[in-house]
C-alpha positions as CSV (number, residue, x, y, z in Angstrom):
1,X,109.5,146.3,35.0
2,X,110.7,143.5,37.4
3,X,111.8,139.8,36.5
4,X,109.4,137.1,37.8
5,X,110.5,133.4,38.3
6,X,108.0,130.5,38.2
7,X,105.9,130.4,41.2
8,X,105.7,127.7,43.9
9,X,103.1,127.2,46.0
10,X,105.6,125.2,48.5
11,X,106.4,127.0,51.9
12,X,109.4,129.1,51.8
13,X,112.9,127.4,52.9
14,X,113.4,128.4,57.0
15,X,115.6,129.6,58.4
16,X,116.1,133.1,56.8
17,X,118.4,134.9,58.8
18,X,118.6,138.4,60.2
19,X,122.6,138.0,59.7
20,X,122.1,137.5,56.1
21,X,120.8,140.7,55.6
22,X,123.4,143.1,56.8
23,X,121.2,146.2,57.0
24,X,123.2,149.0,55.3
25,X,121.1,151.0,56.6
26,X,121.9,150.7,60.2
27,X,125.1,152.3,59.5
28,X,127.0,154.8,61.4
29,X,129.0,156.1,58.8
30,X,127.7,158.2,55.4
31,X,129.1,159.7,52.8
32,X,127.1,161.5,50.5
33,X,128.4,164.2,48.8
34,X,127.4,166.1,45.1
35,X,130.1,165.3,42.8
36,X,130.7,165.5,39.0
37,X,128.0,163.5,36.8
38,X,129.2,159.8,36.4
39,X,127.6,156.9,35.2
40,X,128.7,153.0,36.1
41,X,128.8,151.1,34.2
42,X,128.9,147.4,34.5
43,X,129.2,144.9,31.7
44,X,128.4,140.8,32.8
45,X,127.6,137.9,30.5
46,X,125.5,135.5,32.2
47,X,125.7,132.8,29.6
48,X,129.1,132.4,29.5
49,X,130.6,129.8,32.1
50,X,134.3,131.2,31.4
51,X,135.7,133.9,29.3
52,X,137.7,132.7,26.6
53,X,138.1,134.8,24.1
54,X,140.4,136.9,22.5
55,X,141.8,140.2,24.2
56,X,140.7,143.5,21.9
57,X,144.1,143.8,20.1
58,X,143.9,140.4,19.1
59,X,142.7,139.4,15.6
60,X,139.6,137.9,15.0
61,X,141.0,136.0,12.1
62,X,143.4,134.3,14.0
63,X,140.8,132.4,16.0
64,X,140.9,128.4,15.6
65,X,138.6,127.4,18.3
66,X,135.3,128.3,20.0
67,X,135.6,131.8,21.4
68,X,133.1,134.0,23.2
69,X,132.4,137.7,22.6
70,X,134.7,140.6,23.9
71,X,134.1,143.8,24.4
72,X,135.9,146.3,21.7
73,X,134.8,149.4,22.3
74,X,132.4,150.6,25.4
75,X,130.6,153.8,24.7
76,X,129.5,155.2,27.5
77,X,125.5,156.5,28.0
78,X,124.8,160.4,28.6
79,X,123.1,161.9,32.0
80,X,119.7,162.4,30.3
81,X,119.1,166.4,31.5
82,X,115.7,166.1,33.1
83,X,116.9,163.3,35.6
84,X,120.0,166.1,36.3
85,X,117.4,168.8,37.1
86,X,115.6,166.8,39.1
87,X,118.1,164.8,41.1
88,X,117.1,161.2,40.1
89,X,119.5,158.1,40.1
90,X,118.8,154.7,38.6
91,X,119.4,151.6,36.4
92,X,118.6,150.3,33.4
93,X,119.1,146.3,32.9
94,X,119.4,145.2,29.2
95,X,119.7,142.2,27.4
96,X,121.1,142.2,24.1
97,X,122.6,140.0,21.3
98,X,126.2,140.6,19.8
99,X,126.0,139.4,15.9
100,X,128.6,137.9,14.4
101,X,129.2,141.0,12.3
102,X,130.3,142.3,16.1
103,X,127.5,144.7,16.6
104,X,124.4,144.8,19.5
105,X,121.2,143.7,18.2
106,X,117.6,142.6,20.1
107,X,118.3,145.1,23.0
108,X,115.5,145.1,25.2
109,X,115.3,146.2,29.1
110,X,114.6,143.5,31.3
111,X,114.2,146.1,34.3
112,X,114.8,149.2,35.2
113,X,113.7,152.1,37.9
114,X,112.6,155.1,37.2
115,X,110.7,154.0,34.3
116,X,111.7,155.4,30.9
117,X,113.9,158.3,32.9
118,X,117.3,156.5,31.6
119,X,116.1,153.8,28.6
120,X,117.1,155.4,25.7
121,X,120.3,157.0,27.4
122,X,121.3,153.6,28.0
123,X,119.9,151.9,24.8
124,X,121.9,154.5,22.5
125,X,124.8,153.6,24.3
126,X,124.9,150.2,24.0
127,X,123.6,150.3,19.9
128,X,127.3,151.4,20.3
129,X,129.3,149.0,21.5
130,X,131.4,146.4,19.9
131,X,132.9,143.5,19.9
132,X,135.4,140.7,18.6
133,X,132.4,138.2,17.5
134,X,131.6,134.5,19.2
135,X,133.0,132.2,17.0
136,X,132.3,127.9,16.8
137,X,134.6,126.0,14.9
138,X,136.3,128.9,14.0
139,X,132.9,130.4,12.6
140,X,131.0,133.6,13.6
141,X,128.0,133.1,15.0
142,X,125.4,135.2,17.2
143,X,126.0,134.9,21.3
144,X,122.7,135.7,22.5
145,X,121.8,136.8,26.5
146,X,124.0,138.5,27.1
147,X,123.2,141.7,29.5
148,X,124.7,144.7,31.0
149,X,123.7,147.5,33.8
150,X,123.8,151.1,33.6
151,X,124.2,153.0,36.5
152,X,123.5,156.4,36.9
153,X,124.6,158.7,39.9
154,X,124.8,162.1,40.8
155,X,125.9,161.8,44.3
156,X,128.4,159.2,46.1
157,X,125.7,157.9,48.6
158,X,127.2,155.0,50.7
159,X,124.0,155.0,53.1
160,X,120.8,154.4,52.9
161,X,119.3,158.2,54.3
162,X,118.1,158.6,57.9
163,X,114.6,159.2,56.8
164,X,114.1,156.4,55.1
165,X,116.0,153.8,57.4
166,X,112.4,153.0,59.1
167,X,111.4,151.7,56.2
168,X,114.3,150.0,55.2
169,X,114.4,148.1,58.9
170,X,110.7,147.4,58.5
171,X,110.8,145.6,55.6
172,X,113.9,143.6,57.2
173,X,111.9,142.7,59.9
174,X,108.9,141.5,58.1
175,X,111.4,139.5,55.8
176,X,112.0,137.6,59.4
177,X,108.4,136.8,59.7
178,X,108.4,135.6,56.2
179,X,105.5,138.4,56.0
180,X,106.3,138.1,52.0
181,X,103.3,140.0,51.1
182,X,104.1,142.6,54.0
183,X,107.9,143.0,53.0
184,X,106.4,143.6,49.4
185,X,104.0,146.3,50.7
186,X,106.9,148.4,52.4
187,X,108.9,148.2,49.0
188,X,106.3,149.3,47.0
189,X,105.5,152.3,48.9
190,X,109.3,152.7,49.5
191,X,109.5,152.9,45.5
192,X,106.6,155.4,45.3
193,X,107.9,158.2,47.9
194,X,110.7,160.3,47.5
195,X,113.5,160.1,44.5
196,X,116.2,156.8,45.8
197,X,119.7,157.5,45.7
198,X,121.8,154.7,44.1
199,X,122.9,152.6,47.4
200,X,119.5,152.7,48.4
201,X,118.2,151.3,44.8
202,X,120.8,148.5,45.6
203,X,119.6,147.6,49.0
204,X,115.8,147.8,47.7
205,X,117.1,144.6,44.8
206,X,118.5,143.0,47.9
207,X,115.4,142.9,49.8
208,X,113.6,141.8,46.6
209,X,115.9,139.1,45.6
210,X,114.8,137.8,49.9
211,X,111.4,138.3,49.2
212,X,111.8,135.9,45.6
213,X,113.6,133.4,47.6
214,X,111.0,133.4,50.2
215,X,108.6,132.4,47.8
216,X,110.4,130.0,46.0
217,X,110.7,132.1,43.0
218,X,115.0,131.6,42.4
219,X,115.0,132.9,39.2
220,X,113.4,136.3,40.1
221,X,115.5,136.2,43.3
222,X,118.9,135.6,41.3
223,X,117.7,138.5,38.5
224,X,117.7,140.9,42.2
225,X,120.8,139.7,44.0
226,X,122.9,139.7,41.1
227,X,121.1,143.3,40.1
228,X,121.9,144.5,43.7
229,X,125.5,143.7,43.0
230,X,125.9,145.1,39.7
231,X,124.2,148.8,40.1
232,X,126.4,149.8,43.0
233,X,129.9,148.3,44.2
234,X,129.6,150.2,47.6
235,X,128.7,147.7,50.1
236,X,130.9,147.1,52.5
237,X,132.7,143.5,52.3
238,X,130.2,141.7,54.5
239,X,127.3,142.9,52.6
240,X,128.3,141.7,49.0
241,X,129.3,138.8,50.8
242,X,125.9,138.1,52.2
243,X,124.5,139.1,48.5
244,X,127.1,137.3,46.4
245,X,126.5,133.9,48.8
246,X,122.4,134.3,48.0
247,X,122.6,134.6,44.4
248,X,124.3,131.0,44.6
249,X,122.2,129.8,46.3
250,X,119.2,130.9,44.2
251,X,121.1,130.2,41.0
252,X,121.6,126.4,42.2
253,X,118.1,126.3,43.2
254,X,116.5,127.9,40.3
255,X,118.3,124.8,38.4
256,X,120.6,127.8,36.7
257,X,123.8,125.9,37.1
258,X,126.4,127.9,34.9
259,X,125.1,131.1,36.6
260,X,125.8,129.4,39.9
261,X,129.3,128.9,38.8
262,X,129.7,131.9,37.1
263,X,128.4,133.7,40.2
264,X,131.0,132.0,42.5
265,X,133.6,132.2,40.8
266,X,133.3,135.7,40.5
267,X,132.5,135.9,45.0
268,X,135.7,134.1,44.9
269,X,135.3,133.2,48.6
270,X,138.1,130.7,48.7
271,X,138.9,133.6,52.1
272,X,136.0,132.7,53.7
273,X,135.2,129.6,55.2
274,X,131.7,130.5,56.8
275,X,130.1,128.2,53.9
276,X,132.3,124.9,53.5
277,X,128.8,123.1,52.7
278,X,127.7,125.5,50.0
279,X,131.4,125.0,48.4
280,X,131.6,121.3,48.1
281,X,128.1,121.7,46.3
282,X,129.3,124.1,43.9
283,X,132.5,122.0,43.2
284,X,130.0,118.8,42.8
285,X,128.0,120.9,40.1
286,X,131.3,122.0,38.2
287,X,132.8,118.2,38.1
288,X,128.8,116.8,37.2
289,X,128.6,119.5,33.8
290,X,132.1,118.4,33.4
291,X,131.4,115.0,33.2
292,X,127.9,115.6,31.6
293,X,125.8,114.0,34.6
294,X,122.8,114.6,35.5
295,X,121.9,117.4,38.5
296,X,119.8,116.5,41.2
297,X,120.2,118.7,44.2
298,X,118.0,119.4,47.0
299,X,116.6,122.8,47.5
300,X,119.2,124.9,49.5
301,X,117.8,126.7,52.5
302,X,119.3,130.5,53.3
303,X,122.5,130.4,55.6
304,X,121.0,129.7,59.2
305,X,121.5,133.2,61.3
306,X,123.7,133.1,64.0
């Protein structure tokens, strides 16, 4: 089940690099080796500009002013024992509500892969969880889209696999063409083969969220990028750079402003001065919400390949 964004019959931006895409699959080095059962977990709220509330030991009473959620108590999913037997890695994405009571409520998957291979392992889990509630004006109240990924891996893959790589580098290259409908093709049949390891999940949300952008579909192309981020941190630093730089990018142009911050702010790439321009934008955003103007931005074209 995949995210869509609003389509646009406009021409996608130009421009989209071959740098931008750092093929992970054109690496040298691998390291994939059978290791105990873990599952990653990671937990990101994508309504929430800034995290301000309390820290877990903190009392909820005490609160005085407008605090978000925090996480209490994480419980984490179970390896469901078919997907062990059969080698299978994946993700769930969910979105959920915390109640003002503390508790998860309205979980619902807004993607996953394989299909209902991992759902209820991961729903279970997060029925779990708790949390110090959101309060306003010093009153409990829902905070609602909230969402978190479940990873689940068997193996410590940091490569996409040699058999699969002419895929991988097809798709890539038909991404360069802005062959949308091409790129989608190779993905799809990508997705029906053999069993994907983790890393190469990742890369497949990476070339998804290229595809989305391509077609002017931000929303869809954020939900990938930020996906492709969240289900593996194993990248190498040039890779999640490229990533971390699109979702911006589609954020700002899918008019999802406070994801655009949020989404920078955690890239953090005050190190990195490839992208002064796409700085000084963000920083305009932050001081227009700030001030309550208006937004009216241009649509941002992908970084320019070198």
């Amino acid at each position: 089940m995949t995210a869509h964004g609003r389509c646009d019959s406009r021409p996608g931006p130009k421009g989209l690099p071959k740098a931008t895409l750092s093929r992970p699959w054109d690496r040298t080095t691998r390291k994939e080796s059978i290791v105990i059962v873990r599952v990653f977990i990671i937990f990101v709220l994508l309504a929430v500009l800034a995290n301000t509330g309390v820290n877990a030991g903190e009392s909820a009473n005490a609160q005085t002013t407008d605090k978000t959620a925090v996480l209490v108590k994480r419980v984490p999913p179970r390896y469901p024992a078919k997907a062990i037997e059969r080698g299978q890695e994946g993700w769930v994405d969910l979105n959920f509500t915390v109640t003002p009571e503390g508790t998860t409520s309205g979980i619902r998957v807004r993607a996953e892969y394989p299909r209902h291979v991992f759902t209820r392992s991961a729903i279970n889990a997060l029925a779990k969880w708790t949390y110090t509630p959101r309060f306003e004006n010093s009153v409990a109240v829902p905070q609602d889209n909230n969402h978190t990924v479940f990873s689940f891996a068997l193996t410590d893959s940091t490569a996409i696999r040699e058999s699969l790589r002419p895929q991988f580098a097809a798709a890539t290259d038909a991404i360069d063409a802005q062959d949308w409908d091409g790129a989608t093709k190779i993905v799809t049949q990508v997705m029906a083969g053999e069993s994907l390891n983790l890393f190469e999940l990742a890369s497949i949300e990476d070339i998804r969220g290229r595809i989305a952008f391509g077609r002017n579909e931000f929303a869809a192309a954020a939900d990938s990028f930020a996906r492709a981020l969240e289900i593996t941190a194993r990248f190498n630093a040039e890779t999640r750079y490229n990533i971390s730089e699109m979702l911006v990018i589609a954020a700002i142009n899918g008019g999802e402003f406070v994801r655009a911050l949020e989404a920078f702010d955690r890239w953090n790439p005050q190190a990195h001065e490839q992208n002064r321009e796409l700085r000084r934008t963000v920083e305009a955003i932050r001081a227009s919400l700030a001030a309550g103007r208006p937004i009216n931005l241009a649509p941002l074209a992908a970084p320019d390949s070198e």
